[in-house]
C-alpha positions, 0 to 999 in steps of 0.5 A: 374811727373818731368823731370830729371830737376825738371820741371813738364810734363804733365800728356798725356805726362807721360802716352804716355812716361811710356805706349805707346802700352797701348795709341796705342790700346785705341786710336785703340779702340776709332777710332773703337767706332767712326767708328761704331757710324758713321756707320749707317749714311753713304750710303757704296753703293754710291761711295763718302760715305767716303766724306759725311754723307747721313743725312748731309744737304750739302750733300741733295743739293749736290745730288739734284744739282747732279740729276738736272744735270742727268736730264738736260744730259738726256734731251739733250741727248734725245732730240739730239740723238733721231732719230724719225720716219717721221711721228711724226716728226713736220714739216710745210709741207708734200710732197705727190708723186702720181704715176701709172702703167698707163700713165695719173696720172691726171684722174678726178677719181685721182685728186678726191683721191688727194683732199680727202688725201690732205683734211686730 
């Protein structure tokens, strides 16, 4: 095809000029047939399956960097905000108080008691 000057136009550019809603709806139809061929491989559940492909090797390292950091945020997290109860909590010392209806918590009978729990 030529232009009104002789020149010769591309063969695109003749079929974009003379039938451009027939180039619209193949173009449509293209992206479509790419959109569905793709589909199988990507993960619509997680929030950046528009980004990457879950077959894609960036994107295994990318989610396993992301676990990592899950895991070591769950660790602090454990480890910081846990409260445990005074029995299990690891400590060098334990302080016994010992105490009585009577006046003398001292008897031979106590201090006896004493040594056996103290022993344990």
């Amino acid at each position: 095809m030529h232009d009104g000057t002789g020149k010769k136009v591309a063969w695109f550019v003749s079929i974009v000029v003379r039938a451009p809603l027939l180039v619209f709806c193949a173009i449509f139809v293209l992206i479509g047939l790419c959109a569905l061929y793709v589909l199988p491989y990507v993960d619509l559940s997680d929030p950046l399956a528009g980004l990457r492909l879950r077959e894609d090797d960036f994107a295994r390292k990318a989610d396993a960097l992301f676990k990592a950091f899950e895991e070591i945020n769950a660790f602090w997290a454990e480890s910081n905000a846990v409260q445990t109860a005074p029995q299990t909590d690891g400590q060098l010392f334990m302080t016994l108080l010992y105490y009585t209806d009577n006046d003398n918590v001292f008897t031979p009978e106590r201090l006896e008691a004493m040594t056996r729990i103290e022993a344990k």
